[in-house]
PDB file as gemmi writes it, atoms N, CA and C in Angstrom:
CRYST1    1.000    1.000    1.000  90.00  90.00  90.00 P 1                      
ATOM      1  N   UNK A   1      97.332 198.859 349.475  1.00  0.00           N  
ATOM      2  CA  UNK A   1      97.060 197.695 348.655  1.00  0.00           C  
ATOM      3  C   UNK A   1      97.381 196.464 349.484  1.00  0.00           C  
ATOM      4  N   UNK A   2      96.295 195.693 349.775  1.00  0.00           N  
ATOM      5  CA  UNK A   2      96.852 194.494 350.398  1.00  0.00           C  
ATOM      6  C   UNK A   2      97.863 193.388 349.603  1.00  0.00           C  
ATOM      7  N   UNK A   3      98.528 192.781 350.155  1.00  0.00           N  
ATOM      8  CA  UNK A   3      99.285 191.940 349.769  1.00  0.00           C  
ATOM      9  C   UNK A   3      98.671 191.047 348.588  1.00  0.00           C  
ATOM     10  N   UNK A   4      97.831 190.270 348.911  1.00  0.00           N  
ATOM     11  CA  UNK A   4      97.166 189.392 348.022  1.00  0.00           C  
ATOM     12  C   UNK A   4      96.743 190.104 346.358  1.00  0.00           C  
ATOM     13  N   UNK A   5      96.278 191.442 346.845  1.00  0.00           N  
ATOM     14  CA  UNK A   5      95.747 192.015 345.175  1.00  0.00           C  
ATOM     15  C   UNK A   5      97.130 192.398 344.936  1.00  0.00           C  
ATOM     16  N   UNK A   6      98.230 193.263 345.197  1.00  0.00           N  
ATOM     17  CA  UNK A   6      99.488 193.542 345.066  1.00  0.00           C  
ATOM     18  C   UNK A   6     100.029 192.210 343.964  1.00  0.00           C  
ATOM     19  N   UNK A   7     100.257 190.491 345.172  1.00  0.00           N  
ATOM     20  CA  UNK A   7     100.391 189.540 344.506  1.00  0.00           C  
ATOM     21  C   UNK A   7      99.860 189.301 342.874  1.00  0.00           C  
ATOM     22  N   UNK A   8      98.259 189.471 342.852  1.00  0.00           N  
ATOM     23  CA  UNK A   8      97.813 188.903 341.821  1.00  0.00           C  
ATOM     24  C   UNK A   8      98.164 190.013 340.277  1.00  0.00           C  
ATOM     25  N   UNK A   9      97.979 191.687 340.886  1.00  0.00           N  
ATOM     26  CA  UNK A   9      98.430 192.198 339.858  1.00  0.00           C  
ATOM     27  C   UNK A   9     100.358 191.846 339.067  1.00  0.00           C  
ATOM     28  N   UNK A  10     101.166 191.672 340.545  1.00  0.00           N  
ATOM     29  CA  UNK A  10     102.638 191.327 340.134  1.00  0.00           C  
ATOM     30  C   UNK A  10     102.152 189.849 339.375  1.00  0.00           C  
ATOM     31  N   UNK A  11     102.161 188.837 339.390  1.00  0.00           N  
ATOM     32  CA  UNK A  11     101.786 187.488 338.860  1.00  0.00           C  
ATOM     33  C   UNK A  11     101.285 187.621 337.395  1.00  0.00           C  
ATOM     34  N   UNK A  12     100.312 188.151 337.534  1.00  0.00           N  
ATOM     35  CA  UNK A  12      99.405 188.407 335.957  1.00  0.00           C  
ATOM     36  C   UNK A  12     100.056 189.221 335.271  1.00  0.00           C  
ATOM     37  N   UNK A  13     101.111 190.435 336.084  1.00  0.00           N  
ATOM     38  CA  UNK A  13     101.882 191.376 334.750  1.00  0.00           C  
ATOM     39  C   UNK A  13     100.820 192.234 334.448  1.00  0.00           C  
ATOM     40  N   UNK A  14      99.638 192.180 335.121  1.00  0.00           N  
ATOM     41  CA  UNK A  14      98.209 193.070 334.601  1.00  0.00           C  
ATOM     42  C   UNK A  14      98.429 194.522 334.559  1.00  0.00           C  
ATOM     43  N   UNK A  15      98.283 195.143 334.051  1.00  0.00           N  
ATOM     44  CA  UNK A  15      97.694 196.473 333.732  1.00  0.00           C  
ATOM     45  C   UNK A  15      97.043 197.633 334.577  1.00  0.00           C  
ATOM     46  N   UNK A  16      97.368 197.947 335.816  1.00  0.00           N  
ATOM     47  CA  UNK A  16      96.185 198.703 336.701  1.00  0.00           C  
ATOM     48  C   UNK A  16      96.170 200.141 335.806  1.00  0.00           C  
ATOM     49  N   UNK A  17      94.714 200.380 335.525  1.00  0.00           N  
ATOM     50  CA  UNK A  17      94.479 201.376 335.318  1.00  0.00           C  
ATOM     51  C   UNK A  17      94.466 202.299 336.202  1.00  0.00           C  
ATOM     52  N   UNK A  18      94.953 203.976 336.005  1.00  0.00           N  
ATOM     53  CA  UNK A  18      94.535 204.884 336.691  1.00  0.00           C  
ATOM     54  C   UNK A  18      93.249 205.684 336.738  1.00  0.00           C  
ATOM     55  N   UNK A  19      93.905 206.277 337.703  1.00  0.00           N  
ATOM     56  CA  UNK A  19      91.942 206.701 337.886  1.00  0.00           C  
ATOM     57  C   UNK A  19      91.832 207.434 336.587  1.00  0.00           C  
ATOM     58  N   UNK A  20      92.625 208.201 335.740  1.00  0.00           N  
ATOM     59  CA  UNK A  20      92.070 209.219 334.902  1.00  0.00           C  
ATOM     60  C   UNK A  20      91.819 207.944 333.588  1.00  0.00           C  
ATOM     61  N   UNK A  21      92.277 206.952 333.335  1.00  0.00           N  
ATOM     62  CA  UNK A  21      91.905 206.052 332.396  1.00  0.00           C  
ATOM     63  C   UNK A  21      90.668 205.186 332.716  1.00  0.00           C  
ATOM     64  N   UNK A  22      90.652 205.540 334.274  1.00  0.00           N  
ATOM     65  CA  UNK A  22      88.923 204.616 334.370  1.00  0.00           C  
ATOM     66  C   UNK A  22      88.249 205.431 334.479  1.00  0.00           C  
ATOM     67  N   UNK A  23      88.133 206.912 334.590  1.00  0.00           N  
ATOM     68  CA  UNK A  23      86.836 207.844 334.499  1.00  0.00           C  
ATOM     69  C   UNK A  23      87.027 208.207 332.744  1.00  0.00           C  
ATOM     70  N   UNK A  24      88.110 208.392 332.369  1.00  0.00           N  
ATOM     71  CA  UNK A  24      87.683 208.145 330.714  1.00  0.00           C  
ATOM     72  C   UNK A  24      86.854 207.474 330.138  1.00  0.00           C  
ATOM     73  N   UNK A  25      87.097 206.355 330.494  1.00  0.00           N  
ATOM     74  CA  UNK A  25      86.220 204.959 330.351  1.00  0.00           C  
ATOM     75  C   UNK A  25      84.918 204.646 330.787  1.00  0.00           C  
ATOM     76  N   UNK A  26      84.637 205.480 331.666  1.00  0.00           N  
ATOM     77  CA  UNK A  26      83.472 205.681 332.381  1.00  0.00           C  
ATOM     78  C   UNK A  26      82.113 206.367 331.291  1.00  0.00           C  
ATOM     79  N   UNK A  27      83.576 207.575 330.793  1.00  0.00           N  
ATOM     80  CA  UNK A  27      82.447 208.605 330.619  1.00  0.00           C  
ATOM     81  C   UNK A  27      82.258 207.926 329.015  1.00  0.00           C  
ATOM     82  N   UNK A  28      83.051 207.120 328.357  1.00  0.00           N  
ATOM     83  CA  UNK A  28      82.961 206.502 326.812  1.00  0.00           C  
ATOM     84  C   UNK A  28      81.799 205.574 327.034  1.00  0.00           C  
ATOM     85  N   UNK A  29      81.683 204.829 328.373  1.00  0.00           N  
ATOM     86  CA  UNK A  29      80.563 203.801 328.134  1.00  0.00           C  
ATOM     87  C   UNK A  29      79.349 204.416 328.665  1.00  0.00           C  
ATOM     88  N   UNK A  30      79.590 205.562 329.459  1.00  0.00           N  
ATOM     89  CA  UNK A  30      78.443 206.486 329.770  1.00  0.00           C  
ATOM     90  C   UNK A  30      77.717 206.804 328.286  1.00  0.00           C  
ATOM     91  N   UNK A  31      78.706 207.550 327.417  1.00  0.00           N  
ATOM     92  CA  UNK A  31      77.697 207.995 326.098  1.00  0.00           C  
ATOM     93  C   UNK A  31      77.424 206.603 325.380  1.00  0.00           C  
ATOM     94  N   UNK A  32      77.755 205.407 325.299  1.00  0.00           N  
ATOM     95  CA  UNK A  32      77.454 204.189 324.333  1.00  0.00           C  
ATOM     96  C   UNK A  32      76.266 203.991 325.462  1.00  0.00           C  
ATOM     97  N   UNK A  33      75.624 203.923 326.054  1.00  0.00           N  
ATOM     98  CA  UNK A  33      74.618 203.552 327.327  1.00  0.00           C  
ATOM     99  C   UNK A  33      73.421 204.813 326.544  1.00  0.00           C  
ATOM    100  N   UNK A  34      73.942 205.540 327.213  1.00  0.00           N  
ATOM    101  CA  UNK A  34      72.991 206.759 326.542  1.00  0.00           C  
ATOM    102  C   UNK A  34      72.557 207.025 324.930  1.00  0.00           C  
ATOM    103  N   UNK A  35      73.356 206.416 324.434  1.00  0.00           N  
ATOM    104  CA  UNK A  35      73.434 206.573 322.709  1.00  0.00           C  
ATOM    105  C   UNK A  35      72.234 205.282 322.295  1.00  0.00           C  
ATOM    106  N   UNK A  36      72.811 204.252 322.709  1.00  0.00           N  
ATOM    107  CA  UNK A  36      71.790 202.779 322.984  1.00  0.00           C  
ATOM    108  C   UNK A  36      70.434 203.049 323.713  1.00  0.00           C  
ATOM    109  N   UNK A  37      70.538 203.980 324.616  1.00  0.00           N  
ATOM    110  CA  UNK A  37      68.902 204.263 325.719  1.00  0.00           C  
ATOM    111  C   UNK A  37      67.853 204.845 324.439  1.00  0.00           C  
ATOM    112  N   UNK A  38      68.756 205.999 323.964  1.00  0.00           N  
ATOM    113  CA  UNK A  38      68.127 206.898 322.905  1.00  0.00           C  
ATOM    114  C   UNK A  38      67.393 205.892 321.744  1.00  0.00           C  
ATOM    115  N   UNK A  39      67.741 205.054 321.268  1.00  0.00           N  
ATOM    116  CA  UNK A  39      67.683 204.526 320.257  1.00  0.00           C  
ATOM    117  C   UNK A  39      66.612 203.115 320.385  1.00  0.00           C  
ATOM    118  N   UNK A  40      66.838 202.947 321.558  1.00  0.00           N  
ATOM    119  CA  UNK A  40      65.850 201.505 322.349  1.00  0.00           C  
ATOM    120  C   UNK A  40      65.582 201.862 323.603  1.00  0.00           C  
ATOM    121  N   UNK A  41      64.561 203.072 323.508  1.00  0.00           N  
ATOM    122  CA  UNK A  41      64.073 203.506 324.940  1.00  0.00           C  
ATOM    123  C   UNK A  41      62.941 202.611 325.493  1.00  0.00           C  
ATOM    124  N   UNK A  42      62.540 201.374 324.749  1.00  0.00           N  
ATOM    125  CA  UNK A  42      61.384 200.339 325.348  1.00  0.00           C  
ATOM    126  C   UNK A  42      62.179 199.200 325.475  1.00  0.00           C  
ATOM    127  N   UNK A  43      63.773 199.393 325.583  1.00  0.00           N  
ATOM    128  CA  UNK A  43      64.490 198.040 325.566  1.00  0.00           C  
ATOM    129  C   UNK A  43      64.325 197.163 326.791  1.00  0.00           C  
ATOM    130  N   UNK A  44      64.604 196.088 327.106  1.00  0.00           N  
ATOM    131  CA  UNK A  44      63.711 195.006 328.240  1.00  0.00           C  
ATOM    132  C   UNK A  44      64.893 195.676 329.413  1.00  0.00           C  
ATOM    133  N   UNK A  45      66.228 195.963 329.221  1.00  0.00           N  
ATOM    134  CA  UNK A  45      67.208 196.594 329.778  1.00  0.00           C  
ATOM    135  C   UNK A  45      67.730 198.194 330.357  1.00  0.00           C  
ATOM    136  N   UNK A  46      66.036 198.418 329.598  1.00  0.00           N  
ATOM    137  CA  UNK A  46      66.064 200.337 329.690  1.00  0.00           C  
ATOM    138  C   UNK A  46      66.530 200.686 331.431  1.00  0.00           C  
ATOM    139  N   UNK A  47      65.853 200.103 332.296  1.00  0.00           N  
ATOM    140  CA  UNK A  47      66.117 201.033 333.560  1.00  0.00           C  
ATOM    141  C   UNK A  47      67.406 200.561 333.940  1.00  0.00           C  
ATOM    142  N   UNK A  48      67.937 199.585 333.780  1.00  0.00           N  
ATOM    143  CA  UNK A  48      69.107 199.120 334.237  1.00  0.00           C  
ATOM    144  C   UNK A  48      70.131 199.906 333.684  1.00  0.00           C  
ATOM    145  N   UNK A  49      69.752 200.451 332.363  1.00  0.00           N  
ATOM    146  CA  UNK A  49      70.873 200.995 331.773  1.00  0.00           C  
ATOM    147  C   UNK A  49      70.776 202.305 332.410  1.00  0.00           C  
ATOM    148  N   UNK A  50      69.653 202.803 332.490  1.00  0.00           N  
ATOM    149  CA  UNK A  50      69.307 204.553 333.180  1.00  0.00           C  
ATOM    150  C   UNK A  50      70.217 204.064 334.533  1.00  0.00           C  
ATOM    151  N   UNK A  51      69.991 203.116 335.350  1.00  0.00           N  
ATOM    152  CA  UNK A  51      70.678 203.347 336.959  1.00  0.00           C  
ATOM    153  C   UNK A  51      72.135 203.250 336.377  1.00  0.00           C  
ATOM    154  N   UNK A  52      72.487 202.237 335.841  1.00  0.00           N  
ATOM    155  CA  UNK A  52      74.164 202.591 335.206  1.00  0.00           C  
ATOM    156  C   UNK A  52      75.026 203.986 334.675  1.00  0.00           C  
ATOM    157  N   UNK A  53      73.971 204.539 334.127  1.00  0.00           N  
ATOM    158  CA  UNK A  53      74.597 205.740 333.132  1.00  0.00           C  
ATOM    159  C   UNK A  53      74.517 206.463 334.673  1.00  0.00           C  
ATOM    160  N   UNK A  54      73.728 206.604 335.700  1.00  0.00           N  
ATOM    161  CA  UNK A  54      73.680 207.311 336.857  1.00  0.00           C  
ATOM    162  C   UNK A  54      74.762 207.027 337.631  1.00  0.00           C  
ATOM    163  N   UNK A  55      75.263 205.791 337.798  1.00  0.00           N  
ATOM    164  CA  UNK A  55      76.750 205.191 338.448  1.00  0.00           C  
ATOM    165  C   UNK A  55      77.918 205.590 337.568  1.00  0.00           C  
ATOM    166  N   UNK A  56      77.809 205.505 336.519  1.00  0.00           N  
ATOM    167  CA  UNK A  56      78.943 205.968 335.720  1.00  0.00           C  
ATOM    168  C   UNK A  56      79.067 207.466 335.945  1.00  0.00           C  
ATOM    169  N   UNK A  57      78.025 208.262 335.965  1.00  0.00           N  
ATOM    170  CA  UNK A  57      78.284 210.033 335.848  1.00  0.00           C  
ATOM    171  C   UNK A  57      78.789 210.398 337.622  1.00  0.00           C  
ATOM    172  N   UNK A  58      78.315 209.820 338.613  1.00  0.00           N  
ATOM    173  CA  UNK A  58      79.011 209.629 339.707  1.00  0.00           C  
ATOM    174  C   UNK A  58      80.915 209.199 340.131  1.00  0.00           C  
ATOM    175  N   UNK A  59      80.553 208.339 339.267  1.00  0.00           N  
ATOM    176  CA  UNK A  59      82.390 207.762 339.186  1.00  0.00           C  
ATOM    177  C   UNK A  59      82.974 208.810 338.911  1.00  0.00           C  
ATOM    178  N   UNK A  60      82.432 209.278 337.467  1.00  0.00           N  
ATOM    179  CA  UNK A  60      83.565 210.841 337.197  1.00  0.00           C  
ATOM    180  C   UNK A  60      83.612 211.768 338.109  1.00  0.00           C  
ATOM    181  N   UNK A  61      81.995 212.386 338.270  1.00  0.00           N  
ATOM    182  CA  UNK A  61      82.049 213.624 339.439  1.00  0.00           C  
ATOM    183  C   UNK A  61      83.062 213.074 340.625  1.00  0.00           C  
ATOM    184  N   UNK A  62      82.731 212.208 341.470  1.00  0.00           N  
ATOM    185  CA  UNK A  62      83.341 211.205 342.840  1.00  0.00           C  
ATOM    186  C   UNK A  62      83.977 209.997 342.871  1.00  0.00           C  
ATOM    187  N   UNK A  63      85.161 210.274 342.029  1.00  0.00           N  
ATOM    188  CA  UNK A  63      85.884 208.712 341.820  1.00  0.00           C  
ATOM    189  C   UNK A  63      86.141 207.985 343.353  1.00  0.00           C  
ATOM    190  N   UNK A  64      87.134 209.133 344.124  1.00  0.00           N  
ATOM    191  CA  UNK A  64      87.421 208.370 345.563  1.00  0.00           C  
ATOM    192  C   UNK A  64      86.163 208.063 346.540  1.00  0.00           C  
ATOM    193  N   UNK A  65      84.886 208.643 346.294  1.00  0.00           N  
ATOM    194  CA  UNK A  65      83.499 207.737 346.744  1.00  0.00           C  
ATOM    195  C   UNK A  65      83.484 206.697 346.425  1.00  0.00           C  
ATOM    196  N   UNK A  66      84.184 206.362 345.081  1.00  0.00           N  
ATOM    197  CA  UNK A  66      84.043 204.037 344.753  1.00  0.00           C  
ATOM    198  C   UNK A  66      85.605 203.886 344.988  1.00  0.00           C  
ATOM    199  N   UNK A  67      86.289 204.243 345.820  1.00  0.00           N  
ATOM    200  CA  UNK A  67      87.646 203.812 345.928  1.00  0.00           C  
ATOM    201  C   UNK A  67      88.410 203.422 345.005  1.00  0.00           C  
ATOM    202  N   UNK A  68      88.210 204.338 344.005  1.00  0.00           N  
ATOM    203  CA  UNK A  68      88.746 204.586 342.677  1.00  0.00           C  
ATOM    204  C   UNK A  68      91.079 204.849 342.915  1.00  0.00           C  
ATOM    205  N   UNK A  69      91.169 205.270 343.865  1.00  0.00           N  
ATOM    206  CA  UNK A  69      91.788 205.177 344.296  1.00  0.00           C  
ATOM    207  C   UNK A  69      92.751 204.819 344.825  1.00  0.00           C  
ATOM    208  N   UNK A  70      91.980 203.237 344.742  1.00  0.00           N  
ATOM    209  CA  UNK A  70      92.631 201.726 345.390  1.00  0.00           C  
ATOM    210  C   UNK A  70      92.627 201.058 344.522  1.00  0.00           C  
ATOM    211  N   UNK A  71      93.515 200.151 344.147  1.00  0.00           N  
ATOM    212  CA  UNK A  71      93.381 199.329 343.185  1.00  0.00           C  
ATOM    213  C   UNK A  71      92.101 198.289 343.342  1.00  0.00           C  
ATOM    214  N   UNK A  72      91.605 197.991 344.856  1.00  0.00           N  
ATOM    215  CA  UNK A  72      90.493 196.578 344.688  1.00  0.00           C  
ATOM    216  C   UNK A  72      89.283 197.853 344.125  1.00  0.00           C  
ATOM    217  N   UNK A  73      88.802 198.886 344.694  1.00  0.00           N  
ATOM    218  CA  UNK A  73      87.492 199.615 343.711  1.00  0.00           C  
ATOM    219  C   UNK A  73      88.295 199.863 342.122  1.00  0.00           C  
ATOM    220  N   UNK A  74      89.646 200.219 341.877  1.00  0.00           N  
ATOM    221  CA  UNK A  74      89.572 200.091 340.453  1.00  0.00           C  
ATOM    222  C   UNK A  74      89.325 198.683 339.560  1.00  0.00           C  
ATOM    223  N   UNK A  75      89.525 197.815 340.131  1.00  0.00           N  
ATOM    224  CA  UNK A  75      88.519 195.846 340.134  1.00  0.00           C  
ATOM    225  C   UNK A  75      87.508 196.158 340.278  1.00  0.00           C  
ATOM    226  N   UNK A  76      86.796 196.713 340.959  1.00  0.00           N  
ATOM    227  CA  UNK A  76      85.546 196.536 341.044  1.00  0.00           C  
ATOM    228  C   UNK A  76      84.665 196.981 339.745  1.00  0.00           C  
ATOM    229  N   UNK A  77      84.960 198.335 339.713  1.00  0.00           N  
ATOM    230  CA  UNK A  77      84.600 198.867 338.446  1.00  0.00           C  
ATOM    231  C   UNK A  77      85.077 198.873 337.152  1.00  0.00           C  
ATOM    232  N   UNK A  78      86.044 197.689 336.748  1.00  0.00           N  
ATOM    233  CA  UNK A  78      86.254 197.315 335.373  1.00  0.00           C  
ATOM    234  C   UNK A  78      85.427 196.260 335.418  1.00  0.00           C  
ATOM    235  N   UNK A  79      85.285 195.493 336.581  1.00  0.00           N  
ATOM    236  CA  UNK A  79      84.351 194.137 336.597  1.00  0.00           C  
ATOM    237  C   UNK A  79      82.783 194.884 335.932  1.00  0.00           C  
ATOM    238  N   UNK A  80      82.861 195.607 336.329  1.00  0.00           N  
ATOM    239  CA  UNK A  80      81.474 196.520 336.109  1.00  0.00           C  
ATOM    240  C   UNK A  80      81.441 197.261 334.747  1.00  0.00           C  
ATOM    241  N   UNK A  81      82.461 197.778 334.503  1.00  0.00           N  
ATOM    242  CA  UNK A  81      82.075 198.183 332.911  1.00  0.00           C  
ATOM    243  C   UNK A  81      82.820 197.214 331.711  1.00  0.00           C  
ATOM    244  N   UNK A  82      83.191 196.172 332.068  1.00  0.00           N  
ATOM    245  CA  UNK A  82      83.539 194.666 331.411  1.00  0.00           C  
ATOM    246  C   UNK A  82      81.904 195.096 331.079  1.00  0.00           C  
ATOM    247  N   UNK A  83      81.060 194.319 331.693  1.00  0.00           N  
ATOM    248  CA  UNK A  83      79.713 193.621 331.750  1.00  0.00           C  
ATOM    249  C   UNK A  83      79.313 194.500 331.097  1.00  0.00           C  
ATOM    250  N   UNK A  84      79.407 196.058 331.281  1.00  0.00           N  
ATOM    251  CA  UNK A  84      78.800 196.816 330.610  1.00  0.00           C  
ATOM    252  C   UNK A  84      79.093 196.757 328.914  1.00  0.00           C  
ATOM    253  N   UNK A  85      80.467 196.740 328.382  1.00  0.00           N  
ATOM    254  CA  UNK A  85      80.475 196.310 327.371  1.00  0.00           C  
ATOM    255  C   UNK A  85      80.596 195.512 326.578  1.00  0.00           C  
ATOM    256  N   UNK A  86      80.246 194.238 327.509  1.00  0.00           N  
ATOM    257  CA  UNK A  86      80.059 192.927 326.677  1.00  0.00           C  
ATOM    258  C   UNK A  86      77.935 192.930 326.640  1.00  0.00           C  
ATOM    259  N   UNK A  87      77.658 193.941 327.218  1.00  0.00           N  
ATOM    260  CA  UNK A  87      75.989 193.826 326.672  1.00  0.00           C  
ATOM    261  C   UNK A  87      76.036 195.074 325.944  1.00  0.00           C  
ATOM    262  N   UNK A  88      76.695 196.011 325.817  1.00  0.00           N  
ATOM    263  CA  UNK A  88      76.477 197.116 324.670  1.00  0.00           C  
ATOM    264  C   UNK A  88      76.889 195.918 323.289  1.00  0.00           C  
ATOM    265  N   UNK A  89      78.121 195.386 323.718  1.00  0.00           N  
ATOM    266  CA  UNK A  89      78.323 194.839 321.998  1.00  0.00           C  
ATOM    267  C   UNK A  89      77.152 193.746 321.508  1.00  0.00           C  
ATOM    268  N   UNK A  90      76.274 193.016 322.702  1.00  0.00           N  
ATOM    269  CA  UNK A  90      75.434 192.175 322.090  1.00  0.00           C  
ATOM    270  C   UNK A  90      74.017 193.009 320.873  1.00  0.00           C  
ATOM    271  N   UNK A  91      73.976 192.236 320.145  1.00  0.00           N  
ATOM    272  CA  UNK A  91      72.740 192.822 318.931  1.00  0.00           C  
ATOM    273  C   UNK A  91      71.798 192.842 319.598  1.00  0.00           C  
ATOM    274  N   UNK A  92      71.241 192.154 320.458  1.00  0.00           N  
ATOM    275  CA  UNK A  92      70.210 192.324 320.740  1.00  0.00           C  
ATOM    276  C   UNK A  92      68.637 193.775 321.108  1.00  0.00           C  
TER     277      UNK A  92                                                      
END                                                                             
């Protein structure tokens, strides 16, 4: 862990998830992706969501392939399923 992310997690008091709480998480927004594809398979967002649900089922099979491992890929991929579920919760 470099110093600087070390810093910002001590500072913020933040939360690092472990890997088994971010492939949990993976695989929960994996089925809300898939549950949503099913339901709005002509959605303007359909393939984006198909390449996602494909990155998410990867994370589980191969977490230390996204440096799941490290705390900056466990950042990376909350940054990534943030986004993911701030557009599952939109109505649209």
């Amino acid at each position: 862990m470099s110093s600087v992310t070390k810093a910002i997690f001590v500072d913020t008091g933040a939360h690092i998830p472990t890997l088994p709480e971010m492939t949990h998480e993976a695989s929960r927004l994996q089925g809300l992706l898939e549950n949503k594809l099913a339901r709005f398979p002509a959605h303007q967002y359909a393939p984006a969501m198909s390449r996602l649900v494909t990155v998410l089922k990867k994370v589980q099979a191969e977490p230390k392939s996204y440096d799941l491992d490290k705390p900056e890929g466990i950042q990376i991929l909350q940054s990534m399923m943030n986004g993911v579920a701030q557009f599952l919760s939109d109505k649209k």
